[in-house]
C-alpha positions in Angstrom: -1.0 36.3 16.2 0.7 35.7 13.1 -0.1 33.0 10.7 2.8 30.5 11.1 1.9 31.1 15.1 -1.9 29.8 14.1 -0.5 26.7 12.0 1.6 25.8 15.3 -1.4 26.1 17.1 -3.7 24.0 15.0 -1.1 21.4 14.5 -0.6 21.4 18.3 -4.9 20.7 18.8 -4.8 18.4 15.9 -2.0 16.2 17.7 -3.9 16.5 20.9 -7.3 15.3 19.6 -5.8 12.6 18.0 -3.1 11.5 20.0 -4.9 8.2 21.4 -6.4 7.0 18.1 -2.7 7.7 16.2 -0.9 5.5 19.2 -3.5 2.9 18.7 -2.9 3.3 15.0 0.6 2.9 15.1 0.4 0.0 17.7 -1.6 -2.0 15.2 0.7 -1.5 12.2 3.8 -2.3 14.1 2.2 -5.7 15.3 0.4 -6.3 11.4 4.1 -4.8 9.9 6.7 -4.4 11.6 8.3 -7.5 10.4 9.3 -5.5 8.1 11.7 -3.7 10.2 14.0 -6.6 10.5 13.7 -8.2 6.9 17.2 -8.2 5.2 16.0 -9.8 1.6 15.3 -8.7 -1.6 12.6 -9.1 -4.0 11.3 -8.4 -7.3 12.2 -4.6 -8.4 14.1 -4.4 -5.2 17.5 -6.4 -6.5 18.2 -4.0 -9.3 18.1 -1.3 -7.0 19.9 -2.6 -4.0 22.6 -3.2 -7.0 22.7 0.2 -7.7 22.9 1.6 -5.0 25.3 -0.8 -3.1 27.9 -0.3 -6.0 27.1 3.3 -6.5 25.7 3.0 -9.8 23.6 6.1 -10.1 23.4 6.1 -13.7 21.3 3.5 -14.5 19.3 4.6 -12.0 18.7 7.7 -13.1 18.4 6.1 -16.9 15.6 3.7 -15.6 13.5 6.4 -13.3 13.5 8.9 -16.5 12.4 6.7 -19.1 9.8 5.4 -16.7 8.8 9.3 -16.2 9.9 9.4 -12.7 12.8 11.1 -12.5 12.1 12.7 -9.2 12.8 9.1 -7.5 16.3 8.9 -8.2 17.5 11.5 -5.9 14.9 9.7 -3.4 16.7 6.8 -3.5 20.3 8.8 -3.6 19.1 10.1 -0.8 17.4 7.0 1.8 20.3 4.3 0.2 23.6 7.0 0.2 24.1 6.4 3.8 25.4 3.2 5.8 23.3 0.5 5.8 20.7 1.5 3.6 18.4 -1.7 3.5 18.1 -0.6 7.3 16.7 3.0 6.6 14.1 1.9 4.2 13.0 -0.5 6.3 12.5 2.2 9.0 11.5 4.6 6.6 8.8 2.2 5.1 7.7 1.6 8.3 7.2 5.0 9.3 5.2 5.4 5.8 2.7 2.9 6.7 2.2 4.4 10.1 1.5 7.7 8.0 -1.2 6.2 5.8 -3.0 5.3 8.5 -3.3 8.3 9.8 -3.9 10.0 6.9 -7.2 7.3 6.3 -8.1 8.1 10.1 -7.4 12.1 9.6 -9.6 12.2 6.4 -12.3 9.8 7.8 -12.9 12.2 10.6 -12.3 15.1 8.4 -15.8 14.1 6.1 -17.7 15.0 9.4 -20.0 12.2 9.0 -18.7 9.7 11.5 -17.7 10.0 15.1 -13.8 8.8 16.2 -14.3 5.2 16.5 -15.5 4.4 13.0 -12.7 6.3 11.8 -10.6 4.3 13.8 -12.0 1.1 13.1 -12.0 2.1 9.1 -8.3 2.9 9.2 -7.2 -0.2 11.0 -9.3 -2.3 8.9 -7.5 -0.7 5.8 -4.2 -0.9 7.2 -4.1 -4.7 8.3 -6.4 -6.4 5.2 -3.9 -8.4 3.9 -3.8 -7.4 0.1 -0.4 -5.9 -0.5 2.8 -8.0 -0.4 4.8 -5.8 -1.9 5.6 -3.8 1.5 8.2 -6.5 2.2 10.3 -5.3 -0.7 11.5 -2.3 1.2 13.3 -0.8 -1.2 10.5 0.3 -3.5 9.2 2.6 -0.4 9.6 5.7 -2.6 7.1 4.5 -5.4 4.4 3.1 -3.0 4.1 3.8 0.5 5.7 7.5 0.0 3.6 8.4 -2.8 0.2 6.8 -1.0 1.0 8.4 2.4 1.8 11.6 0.8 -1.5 11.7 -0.8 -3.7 10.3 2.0 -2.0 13.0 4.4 -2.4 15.7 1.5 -6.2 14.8 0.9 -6.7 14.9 4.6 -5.9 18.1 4.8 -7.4 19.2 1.8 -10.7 18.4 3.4 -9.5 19.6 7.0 -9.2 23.1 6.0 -12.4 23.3 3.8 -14.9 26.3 4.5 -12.2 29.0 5.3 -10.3 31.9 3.3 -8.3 32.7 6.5 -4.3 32.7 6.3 -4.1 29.4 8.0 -6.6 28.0 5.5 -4.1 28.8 2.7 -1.1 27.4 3.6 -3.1 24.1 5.0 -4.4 24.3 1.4 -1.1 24.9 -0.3 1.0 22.1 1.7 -2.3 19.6 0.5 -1.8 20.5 -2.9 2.1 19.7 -2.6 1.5 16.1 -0.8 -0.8 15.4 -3.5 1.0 16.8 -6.4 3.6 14.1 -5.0 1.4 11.3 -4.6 0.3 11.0 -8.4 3.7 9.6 -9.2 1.8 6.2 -8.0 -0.5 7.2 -11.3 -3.3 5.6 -10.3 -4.1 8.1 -7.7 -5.2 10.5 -10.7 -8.0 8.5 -11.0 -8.4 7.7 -7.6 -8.8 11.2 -6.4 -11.9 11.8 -8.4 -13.5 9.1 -6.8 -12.9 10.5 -3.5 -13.7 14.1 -4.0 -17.0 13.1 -5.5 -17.6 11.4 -2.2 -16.5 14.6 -0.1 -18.7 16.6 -2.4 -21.4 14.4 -2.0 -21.7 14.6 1.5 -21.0 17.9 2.2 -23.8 18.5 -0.8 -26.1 16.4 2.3 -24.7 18.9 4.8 -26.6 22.2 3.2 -23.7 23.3 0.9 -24.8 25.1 -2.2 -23.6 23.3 -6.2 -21.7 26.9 -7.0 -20.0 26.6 -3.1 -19.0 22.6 -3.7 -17.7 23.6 -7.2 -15.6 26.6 -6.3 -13.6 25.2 -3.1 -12.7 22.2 -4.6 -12.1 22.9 -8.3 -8.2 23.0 -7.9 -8.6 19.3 -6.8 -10.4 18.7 -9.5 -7.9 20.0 -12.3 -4.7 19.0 -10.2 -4.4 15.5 -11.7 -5.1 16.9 -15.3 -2.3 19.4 -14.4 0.4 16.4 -13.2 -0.5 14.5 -16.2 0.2 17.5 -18.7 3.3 18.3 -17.0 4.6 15.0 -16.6 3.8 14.3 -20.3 5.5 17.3 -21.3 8.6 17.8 -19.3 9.2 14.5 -18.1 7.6 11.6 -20.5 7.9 7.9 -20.8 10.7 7.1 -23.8 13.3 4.6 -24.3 12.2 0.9 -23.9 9.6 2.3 -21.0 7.7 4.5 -23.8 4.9 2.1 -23.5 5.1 1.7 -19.9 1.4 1.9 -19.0 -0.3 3.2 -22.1 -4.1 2.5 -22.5 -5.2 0.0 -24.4 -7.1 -3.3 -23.4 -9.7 -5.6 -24.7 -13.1 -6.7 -23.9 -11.6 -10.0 -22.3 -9.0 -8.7 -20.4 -11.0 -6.3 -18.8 -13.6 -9.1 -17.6 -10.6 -11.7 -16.7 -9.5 -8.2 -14.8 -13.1 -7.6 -13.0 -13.0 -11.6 -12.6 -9.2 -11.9 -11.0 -9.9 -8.6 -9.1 -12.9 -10.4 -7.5 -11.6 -13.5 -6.6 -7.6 -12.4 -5.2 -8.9 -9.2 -4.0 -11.6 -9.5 -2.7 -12.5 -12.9 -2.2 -9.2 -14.4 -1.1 -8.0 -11.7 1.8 -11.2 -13.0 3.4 -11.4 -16.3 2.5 -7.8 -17.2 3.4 -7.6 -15.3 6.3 -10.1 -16.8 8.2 -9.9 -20.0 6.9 -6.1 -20.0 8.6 -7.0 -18.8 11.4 -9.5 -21.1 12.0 -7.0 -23.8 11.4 -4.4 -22.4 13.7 -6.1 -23.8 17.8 -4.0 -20.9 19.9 -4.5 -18.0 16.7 -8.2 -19.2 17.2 -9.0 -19.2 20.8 -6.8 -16.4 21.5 -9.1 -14.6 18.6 -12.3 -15.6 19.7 -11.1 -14.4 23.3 -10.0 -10.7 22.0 -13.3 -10.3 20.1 -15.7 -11.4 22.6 -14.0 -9.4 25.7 -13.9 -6.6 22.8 -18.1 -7.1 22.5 -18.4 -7.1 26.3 -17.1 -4.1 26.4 -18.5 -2.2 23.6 -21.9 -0.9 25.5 -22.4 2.0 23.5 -23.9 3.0 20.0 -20.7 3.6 17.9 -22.6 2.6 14.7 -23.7 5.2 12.4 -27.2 4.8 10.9 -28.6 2.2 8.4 -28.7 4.3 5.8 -25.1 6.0 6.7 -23.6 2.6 6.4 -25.4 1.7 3.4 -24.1 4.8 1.8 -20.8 3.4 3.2 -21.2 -0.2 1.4 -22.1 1.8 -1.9 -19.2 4.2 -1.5 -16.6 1.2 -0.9 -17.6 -0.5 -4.4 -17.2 2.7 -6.3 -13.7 3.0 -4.5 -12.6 -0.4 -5.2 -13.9 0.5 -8.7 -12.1 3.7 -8.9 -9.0 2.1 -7.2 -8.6 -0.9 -9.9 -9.6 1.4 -13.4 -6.6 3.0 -13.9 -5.0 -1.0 -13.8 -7.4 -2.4 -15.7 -7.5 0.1 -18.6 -3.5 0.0 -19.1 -3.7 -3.7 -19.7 -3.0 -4.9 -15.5 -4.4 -7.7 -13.6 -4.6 -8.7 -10.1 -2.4 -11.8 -9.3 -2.9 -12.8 -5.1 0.5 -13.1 -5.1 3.8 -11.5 -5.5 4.9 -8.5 -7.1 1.8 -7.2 -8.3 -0.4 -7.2 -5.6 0.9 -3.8 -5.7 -1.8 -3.1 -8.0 -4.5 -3.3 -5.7 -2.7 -0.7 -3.4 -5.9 1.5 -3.1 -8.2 -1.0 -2.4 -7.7 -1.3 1.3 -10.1 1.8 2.2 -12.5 0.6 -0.2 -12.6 -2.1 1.4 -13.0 -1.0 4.8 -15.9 0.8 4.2 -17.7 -2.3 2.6 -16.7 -4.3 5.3 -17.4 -1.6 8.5 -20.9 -1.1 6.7 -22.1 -4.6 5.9 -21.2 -6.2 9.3 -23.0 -3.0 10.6 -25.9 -3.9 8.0 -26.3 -6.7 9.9 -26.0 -5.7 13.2 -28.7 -3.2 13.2 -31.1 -5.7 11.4 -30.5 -8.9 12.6 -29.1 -8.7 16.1 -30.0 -4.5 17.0 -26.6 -5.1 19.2 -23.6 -3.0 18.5 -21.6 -6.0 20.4 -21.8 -8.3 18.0 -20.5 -5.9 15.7 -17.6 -5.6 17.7 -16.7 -8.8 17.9 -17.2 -9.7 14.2 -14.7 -6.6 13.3 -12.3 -7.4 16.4 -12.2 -11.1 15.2 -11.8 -10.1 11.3 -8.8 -7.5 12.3 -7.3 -10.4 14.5 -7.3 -12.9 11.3 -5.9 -10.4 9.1 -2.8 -9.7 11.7 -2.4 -13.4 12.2 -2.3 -14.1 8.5 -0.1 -10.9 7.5 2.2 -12.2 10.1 2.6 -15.9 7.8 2.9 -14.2 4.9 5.5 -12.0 6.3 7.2 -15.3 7.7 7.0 -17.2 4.2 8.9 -13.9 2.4 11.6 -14.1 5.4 11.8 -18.3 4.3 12.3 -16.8 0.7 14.9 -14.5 1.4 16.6 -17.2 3.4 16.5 -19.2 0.1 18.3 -16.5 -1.5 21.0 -15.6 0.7 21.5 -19.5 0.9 22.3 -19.5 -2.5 24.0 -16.8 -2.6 26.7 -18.1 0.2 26.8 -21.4 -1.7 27.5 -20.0 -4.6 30.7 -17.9 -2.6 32.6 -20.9 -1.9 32.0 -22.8 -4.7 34.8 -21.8 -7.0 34.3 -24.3 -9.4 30.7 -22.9 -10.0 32.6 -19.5 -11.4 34.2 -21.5 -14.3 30.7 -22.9 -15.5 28.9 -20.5 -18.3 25.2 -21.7 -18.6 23.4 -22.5 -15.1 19.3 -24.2 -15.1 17.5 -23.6 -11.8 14.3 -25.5 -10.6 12.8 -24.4 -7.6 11.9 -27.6 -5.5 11.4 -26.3 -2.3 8.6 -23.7 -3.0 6.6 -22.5 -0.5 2.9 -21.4 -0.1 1.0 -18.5 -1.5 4.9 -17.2 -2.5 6.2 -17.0 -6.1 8.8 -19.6 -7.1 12.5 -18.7 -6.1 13.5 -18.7 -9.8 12.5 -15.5 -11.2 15.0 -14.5 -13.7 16.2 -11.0 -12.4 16.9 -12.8 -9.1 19.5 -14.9 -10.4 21.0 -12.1 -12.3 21.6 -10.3 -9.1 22.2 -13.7 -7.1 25.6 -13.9 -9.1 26.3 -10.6 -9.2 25.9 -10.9 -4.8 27.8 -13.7 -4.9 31.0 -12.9 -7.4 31.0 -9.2 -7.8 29.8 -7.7 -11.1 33.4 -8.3 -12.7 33.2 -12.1 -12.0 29.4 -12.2 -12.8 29.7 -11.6 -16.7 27.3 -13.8 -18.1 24.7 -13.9 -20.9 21.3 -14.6 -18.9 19.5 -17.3 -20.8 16.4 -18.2 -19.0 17.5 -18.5 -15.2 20.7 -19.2 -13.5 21.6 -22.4 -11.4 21.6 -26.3 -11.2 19.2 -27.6 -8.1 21.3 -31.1 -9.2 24.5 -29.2 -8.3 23.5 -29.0 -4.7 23.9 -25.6 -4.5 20.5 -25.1 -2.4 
């Protein structure tokens, strides 16, 4: 048999053994995000680029990806927005890249060895439904994000998959993982990450028997890979122009506690915190909760939990992740806002996360109540809050585009608007836990929607249009 016949093969058992846990998987992120399938707006980063690439404008583009060091995204985006309708295939193509980083957190879950299908299922759905990230609704910016953070998950996944083997298959496996991941440090902080989580692979298959000299020599090309993408990106494609700064160490004392502090409080704290408390506030999101978690627990009759001292390790191993996954941020001078654009930056934390949350619930379980139901229920209940209150923040980005393309049609048939030259926007219909309307490379593209780029010439002062003017 040769050795593209054995890959088929493999990938044809892989499929089968996880064909019910990857349908499940992609159920559960169609219901937490497949609102974004039908979003039409724009946000943030997202209205530069829908300029560009709606007028064909590659060259700023191109300008903008290479002095950010990324040049490889502009024939990304060349590629997902050159067609018809482009918002529509990165929607779809978003979509389909958060159905990939769920299974690449199930696949490299169940890769470690350590925990049997149902925690691994259970950790990835947790990750992929804590609502952390708004960014996802700005689908435009799927290259940067979900590409780059599937392509690594799947590419670490199968790193791990094919460990133990010098066999042909084990080499290609090994070379296609080191692609994926090679790709995936363009979301930088993923150089950092990836230490984290081979020490954690290391670690436990150092608790499996293997030898220091064995751990070492399989996995040393993971080790040097990120030192390698740094060196090459730094020397063949750098950060220059007015980006040359673009995330360059340097930080204080006090940013990096108001960092720890604001990392805390919107990411760890608030997912929870808000997402229960709404729930709790909403009768039918409540009952019908409380009935999914208990007929979940009435049904859960057999001993899915790893051990106490597995999920310890588990609670341990998610503060070190959250650790790893917010250094790079903090040490380039980031925080962690619960709103917005920049929620972005806590784009690893999700499987951190998960593992805290999976292990102290079981924590208690096994001490307190020696019942794996209650468990359930407490994990069924928490997933069902985070759907219900990804689902409002979804709905309150869908009210914010509304309020752009209203503006945006106003401004069409108001002719008279074209002949005034300075504009003043307040934002009096804001709306909860969503950034104020008013940002100033909105407006920019607001007029530029509205008029064209040849009636749009204007000197942006410090926003764009006159609430007063009844334009809203």
């Amino acid at each position: 048999m040769s050795m593209i016949d054995t890959v088929i093969q493999s990938g044809v058992e892989i499929g089968r053994q996880f064909m019910w846990p990857f349908l499940g998987l992609a159920l559960l992120t169609f219901i937490c995000h497949g609102w974004t399938l039908w979003n039409r707006g724009y946000y943030w980063d997202g209205w530069p680029y829908q300029s560009w690439i709606s007028n064909r404008r590659w060259a700023p583009m191109e300008r903008f990806f290479s002095e950010v060091g990324m040049p490889i995204m502009t024939p990304l985006h060349r590629w997902m927005g050159g067609g018809e309708r482009p918002r529509v295939r990165y929607a779809a193509i978003g979509f389909i890249g958060l159905v990939l980083i769920s299974w690449g957190i199930y696949g490299t879950a169940f890769a470690f060895g350590c925990w049997n299908s149902k925690v691994c299922f259970v950790l990835a759905a947790l990750a992929i439904t804590i609502p952390l990230v708004h960014s996802w609704m700005d689908a435009v910016i799927v290259p940067q994000y979900i590409l780059t953070l599937a392509s690594w998950w799947i590419g670490f996944g199968l790193a791990v998959h094919a460990q133990g083997s010098w066999s042909g298959e084990w080499i290609l496996w090994h070379g296609v993982s080191l692609v994926l991941l090679w790709f995936g440090f363009y979301a930088n902080a993923l150089l950092v990450f990836q230490y984290a989580a081979l020490a954690f692979w290391m670690g436990l298959t150092w608790l499996q028997g293997e030898s220091l000299s064995s751990l070492i020599l399989h996995r040393l090309d993971y080790g040097l890979l990120p030192i390698l993408f740094w060196i090459v990106k730094e020397r063949w494609t750098p950060r220059h122009g007015i980006y040359k700064d673009y995330n360059r160490v340097g930080v204080s004392m006090a940013h990096i506690g108001g960092a720890i502090l604001a990392a805390f409080r919107n990411v760890w704290d608030a997912p929870l915190r808000d997402s229960l408390a709404w729930t709790f506030r909403q009768p039918l999101a409540l009952w019908i909760g409380i009935v999914i978690a208990l007929g979940g627990g009435f049904f859960s009759n057999d001993h899915w939990l790893p051990s106490l001292e597995m999920l310890c390790l588990m609670v341990l191993s998610g503060i070190v992740f959250i650790g790893a996954a917010l250094f790079a941020y903090v040490m380039v001078g980031k925080t962690f806002p619960r709103e917005g654009l920049f929620t972005r930056n806590a784009l690893l934390v999700p499987w951190g996360s998960s593992l805290i949350l999976l292990g102290g619930i079981g924590i208690l379980g096994k001490l307190f109540f020696n019942a794996t139901g209650f468990v359930t229920v407490c994990l069924l209940f928490l997933v069902w809050s985070f759907l219900v209150y990804y689902g409002r923040l979804y709905c309150l980005w869908e009210a914010h585009a509304a309020k752009y393309e209203a503006i945006i049609r106003k401004l069409k048939v108001k002719g008279a608007s074209q002949r005034i030259r300075i504009f003043a926007v307040t934002d009096q219909v804001s709306l909860p836990v969503v950034t104020s309307v008013c940002s100033l490379m909105a407006c920019i593209y607001i007029f530029e929607r509205a008029w064209g780029a040849r009636l749009a010439q204007y000197r942006a002062i410090d926003g764009a249009f006159n609430r007063n003017d009844s334009l809203l």
